[in-house]
C-alpha beads as a LAMMPS data file, in Angstrom:
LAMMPS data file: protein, C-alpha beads

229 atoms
228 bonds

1 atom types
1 bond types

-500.0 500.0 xlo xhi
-500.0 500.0 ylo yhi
-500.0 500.0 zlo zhi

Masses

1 110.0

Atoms # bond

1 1 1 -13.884 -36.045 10.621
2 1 1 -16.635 -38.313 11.653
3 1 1 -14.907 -38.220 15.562
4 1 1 -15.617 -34.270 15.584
5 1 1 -19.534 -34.875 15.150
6 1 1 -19.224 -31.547 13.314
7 1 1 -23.613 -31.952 11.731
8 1 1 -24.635 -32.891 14.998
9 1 1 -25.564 -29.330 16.198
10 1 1 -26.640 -26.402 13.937
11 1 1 -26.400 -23.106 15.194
12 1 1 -28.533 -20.248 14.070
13 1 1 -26.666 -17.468 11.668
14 1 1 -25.393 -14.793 14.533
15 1 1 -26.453 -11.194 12.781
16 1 1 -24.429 -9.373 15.503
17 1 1 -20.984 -11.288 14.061
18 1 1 -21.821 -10.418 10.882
19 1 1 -22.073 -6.768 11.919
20 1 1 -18.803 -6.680 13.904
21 1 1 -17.152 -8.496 10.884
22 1 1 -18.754 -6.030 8.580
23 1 1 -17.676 -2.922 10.237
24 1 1 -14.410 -4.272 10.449
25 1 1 -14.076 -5.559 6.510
26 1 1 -16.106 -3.377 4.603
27 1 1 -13.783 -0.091 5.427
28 1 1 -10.974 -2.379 5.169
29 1 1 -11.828 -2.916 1.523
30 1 1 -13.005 0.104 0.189
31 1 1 -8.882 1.543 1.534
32 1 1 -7.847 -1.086 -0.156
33 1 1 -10.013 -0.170 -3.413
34 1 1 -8.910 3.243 -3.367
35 1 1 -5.348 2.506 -3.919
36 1 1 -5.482 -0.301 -5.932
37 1 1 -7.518 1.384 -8.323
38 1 1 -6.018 4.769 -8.795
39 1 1 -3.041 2.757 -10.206
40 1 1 -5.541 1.360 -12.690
41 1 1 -6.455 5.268 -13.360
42 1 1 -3.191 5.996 -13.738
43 1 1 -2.637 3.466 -16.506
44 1 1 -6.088 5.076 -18.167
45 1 1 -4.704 8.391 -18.376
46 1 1 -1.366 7.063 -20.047
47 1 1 -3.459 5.687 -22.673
48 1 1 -2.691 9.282 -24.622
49 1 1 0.842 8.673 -25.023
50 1 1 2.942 6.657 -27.665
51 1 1 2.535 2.560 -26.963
52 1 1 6.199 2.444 -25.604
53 1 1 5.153 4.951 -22.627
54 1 1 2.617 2.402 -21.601
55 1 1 4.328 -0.260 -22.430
56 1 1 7.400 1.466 -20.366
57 1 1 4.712 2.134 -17.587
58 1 1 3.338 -0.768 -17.583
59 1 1 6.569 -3.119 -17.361
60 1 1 7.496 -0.750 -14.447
61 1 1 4.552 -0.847 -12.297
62 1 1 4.862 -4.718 -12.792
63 1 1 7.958 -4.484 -10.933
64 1 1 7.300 -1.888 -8.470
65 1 1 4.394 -4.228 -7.425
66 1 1 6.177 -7.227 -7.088
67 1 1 8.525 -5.266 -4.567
68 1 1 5.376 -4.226 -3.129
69 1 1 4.541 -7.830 -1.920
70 1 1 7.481 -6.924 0.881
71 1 1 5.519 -4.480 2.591
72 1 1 2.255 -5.558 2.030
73 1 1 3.255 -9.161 3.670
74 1 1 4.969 -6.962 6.674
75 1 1 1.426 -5.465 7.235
76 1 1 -0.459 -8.365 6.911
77 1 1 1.673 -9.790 9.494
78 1 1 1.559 -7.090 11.726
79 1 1 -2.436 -7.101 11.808
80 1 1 -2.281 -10.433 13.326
81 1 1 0.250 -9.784 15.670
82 1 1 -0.709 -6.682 16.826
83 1 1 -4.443 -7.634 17.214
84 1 1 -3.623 -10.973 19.271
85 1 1 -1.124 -8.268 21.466
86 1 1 -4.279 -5.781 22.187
87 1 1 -6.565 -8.833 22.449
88 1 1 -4.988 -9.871 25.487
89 1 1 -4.349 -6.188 26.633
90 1 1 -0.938 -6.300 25.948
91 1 1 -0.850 -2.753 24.379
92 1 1 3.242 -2.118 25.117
93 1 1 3.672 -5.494 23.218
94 1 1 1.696 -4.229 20.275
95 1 1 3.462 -0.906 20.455
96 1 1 6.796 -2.534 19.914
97 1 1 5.680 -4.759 17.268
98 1 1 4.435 -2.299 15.183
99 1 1 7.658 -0.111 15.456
100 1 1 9.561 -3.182 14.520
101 1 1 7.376 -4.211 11.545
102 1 1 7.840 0.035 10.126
103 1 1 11.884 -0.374 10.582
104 1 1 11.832 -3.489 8.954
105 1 1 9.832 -2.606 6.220
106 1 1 11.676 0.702 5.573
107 1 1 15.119 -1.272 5.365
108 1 1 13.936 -3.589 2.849
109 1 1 12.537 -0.785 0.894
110 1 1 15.914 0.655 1.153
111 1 1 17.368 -2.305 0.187
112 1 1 15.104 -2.745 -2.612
113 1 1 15.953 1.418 -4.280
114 1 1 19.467 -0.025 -3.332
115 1 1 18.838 -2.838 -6.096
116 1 1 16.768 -0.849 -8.391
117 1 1 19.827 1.712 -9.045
118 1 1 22.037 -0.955 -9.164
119 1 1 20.120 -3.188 -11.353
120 1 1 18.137 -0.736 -13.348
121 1 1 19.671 -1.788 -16.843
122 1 1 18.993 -5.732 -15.730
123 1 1 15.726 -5.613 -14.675
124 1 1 14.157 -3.329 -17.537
125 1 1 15.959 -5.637 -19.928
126 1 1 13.805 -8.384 -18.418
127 1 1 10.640 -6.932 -20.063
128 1 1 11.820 -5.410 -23.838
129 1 1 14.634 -5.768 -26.419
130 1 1 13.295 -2.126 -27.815
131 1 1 15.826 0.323 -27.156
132 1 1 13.222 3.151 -26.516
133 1 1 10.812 1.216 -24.184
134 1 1 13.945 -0.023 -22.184
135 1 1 15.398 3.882 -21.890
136 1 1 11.929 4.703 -20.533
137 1 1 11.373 1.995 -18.044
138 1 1 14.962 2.681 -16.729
139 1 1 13.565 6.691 -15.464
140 1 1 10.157 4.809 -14.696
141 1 1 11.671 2.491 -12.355
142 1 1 13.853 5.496 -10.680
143 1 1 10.655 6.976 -9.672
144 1 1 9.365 3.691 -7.979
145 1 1 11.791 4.158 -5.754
146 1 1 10.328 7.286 -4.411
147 1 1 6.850 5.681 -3.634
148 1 1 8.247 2.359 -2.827
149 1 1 10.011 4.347 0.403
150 1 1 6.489 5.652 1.356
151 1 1 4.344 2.516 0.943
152 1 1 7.624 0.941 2.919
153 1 1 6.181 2.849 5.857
154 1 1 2.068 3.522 4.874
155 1 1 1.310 -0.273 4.159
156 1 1 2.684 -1.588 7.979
157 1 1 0.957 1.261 9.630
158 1 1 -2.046 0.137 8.004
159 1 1 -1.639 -3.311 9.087
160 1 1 -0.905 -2.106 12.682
161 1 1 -4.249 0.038 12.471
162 1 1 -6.074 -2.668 11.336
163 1 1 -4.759 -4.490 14.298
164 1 1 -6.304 -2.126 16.958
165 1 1 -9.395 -2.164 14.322
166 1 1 -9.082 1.355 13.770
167 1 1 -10.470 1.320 9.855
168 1 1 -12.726 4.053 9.481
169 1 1 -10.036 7.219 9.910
170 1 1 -7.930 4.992 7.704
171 1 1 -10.485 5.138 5.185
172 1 1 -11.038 8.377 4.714
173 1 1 -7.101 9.137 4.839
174 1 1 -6.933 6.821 2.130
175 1 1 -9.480 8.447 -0.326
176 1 1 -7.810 11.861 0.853
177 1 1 -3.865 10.711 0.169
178 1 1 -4.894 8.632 -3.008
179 1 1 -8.019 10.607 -4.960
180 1 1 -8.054 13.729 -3.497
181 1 1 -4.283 14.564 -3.820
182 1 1 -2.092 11.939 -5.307
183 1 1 -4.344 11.737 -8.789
184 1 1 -5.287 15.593 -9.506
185 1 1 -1.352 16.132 -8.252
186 1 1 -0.341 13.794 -10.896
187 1 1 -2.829 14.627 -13.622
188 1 1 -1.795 18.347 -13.591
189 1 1 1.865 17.364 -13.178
190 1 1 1.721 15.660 -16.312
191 1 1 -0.632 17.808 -18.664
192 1 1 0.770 21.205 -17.328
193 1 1 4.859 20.711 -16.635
194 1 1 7.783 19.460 -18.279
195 1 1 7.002 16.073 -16.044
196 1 1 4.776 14.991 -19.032
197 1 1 4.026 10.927 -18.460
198 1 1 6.155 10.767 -15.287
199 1 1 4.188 13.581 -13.720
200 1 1 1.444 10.883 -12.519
201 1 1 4.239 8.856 -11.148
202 1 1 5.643 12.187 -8.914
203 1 1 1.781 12.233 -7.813
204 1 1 1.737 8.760 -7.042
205 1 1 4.414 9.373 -4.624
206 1 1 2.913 12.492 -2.907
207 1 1 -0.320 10.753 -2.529
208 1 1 1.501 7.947 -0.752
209 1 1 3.923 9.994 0.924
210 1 1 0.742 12.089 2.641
211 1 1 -0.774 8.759 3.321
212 1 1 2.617 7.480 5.155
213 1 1 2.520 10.703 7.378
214 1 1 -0.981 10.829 8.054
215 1 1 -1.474 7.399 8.760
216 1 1 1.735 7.593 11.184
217 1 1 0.418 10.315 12.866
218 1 1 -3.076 8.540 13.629
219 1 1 -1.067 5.705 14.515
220 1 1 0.819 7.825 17.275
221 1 1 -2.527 8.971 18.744
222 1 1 -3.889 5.412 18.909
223 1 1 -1.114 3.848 20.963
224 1 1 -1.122 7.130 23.021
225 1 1 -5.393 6.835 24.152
226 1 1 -4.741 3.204 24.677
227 1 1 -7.485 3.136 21.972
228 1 1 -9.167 -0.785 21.749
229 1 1 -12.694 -0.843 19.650

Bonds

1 1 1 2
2 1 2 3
3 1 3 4
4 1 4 5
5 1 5 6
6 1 6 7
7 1 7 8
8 1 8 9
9 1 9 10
10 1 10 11
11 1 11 12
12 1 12 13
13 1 13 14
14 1 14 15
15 1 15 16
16 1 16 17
17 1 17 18
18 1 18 19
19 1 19 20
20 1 20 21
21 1 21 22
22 1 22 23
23 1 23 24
24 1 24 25
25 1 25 26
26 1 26 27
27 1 27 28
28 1 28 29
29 1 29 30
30 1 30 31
31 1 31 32
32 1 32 33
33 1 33 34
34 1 34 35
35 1 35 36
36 1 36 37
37 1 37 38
38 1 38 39
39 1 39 40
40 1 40 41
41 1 41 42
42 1 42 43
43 1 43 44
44 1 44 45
45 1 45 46
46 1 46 47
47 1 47 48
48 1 48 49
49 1 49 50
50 1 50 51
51 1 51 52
52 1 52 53
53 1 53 54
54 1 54 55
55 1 55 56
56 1 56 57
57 1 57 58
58 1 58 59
59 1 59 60
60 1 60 61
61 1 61 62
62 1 62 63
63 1 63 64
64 1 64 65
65 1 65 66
66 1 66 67
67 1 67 68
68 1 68 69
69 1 69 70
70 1 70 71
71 1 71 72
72 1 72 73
73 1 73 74
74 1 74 75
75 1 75 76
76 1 76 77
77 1 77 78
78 1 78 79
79 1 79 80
80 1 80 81
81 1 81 82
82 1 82 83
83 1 83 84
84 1 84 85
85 1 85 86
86 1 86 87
87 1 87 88
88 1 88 89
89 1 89 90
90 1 90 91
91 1 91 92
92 1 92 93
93 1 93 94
94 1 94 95
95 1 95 96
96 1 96 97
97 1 97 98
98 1 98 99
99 1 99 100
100 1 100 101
101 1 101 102
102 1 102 103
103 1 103 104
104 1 104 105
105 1 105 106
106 1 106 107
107 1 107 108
108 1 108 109
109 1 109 110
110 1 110 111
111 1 111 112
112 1 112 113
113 1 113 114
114 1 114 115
115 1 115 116
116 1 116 117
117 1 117 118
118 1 118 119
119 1 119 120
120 1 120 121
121 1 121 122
122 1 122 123
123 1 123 124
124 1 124 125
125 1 125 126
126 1 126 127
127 1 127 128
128 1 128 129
129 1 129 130
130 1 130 131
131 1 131 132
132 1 132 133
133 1 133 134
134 1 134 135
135 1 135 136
136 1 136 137
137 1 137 138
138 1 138 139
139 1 139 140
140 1 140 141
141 1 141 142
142 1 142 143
143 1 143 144
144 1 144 145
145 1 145 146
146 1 146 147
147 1 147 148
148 1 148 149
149 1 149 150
150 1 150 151
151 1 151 152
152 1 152 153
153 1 153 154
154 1 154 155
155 1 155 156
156 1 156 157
157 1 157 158
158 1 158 159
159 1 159 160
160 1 160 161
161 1 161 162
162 1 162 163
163 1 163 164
164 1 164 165
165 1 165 166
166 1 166 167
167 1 167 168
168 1 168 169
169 1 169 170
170 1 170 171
171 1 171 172
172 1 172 173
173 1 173 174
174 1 174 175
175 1 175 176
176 1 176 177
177 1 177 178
178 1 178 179
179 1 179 180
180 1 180 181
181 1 181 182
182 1 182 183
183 1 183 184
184 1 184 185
185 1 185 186
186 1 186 187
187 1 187 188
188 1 188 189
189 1 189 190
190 1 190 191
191 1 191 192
192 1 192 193
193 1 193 194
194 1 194 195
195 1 195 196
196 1 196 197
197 1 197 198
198 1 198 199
199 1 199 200
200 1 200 201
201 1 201 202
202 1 202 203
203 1 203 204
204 1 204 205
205 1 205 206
206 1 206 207
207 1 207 208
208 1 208 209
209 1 209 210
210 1 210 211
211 1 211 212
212 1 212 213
213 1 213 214
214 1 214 215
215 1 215 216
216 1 216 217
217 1 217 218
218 1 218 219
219 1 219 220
220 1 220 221
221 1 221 222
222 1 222 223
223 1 223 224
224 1 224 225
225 1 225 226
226 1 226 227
227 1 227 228
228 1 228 229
């Protein structure tokens, strides 16, 4: 590297790049924390069930996460493309990418409940010989399906957001979707209804399903200002 003289010049520390990378990351993180961590809650309030519910609950959410890498990948993706598209003004070109990064994600996530019903005996036998805990991940593993369709179309939009650097709405949709609804939805599902453990699981979906609608809906009046922070 000696050809690229890279210690011949140093440049002062730039406080006003910090501050646009700041307002950009910092609200991208704390959406991120907020539904990352009411899974994490969820798994908490299990804790007053028999071991093979959590261990049921557990094995499941293992799985529905590693189908999540699908979506989350799609919206990683799209952030980059979408934010090189409205970098160079090309706001039509971002339109259609994001569009095509929701479709696709969607028809892997049906691909993926597709494989789930198909496969539900397979994979739960991939994480317990116990009869019990392997009856229980099998219904656990149904209702993944529900919230995998919803992240399938929330997790792209927020990559497309992200793209235009629209964070801070997304933010506060996410605490909404996740802590203000999805949680207390699930928590009285499960204490107050027949739902009992998979009541937080129905609320997990509702959170995320609010979330997918919301965030679609900001997304929509976005592209339609021509919004670029």
């Amino acid at each position: 590297f000696r050809a690229y003289r890279i210690f011949k010049r140093f440049y002062p520390i730039s406080f006003s790049t910090w501050k646009e990378q700041l307002k950009i990351g910092v609200p991208i993180g704390f959406s991120i924390f907020f539904e990352v961590s009411i899974f994490a809650a969820v798994t908490l309030l299990m804790s007053t069930y028999t071991t093979e519910t959590i261990a049921a609950h557990q094995a499941a959410i293992n799985f529905a996460s590693l189908l999540y890498m699908i979506p989350l990948s799609i919206s990683m993706a799209l952030t980059i493309a979408i934010g090189f598209e409205v970098g160079g003004r090309r706001l039509q070109d971002a339109k259609q990418y994001s569009y095509m990064g929701i479709v696709f994600a969607v028809l892997m996530a049906l691909l993926s409940a597709l494989c789930l019903i198909l496969f539900n005996d397979t994979v739960a036998s991939w994480y317990t010989s116990n009869q019990e805990v392997f009856d229980l991940i099998k219904v656990f593993l149904i209702y993944a399906i529900f919230f995998q369709l919803s992240d399938a179309v929330a997790a792209p939009i927020q990559g497309a957001l992200r793209g235009y650097k629209d964070v801070n709405v997304t933010l506060v949709m996410s605490l909404i979707s996740y802590w203000v609804i999805g949680l207390p939805s699930g928590f009285l599902l499960a204490k107050y209804t027949a739902f009992g453990p998979y009541g937080y699981w129905v609320g997990l979906s509702a959170g995320l399903f609010v979330a997918a609608i919301t965030l679609f809906l900001r997304l929509r009046h976005v592209q339609r200002v021509g919004r670029i922070i």
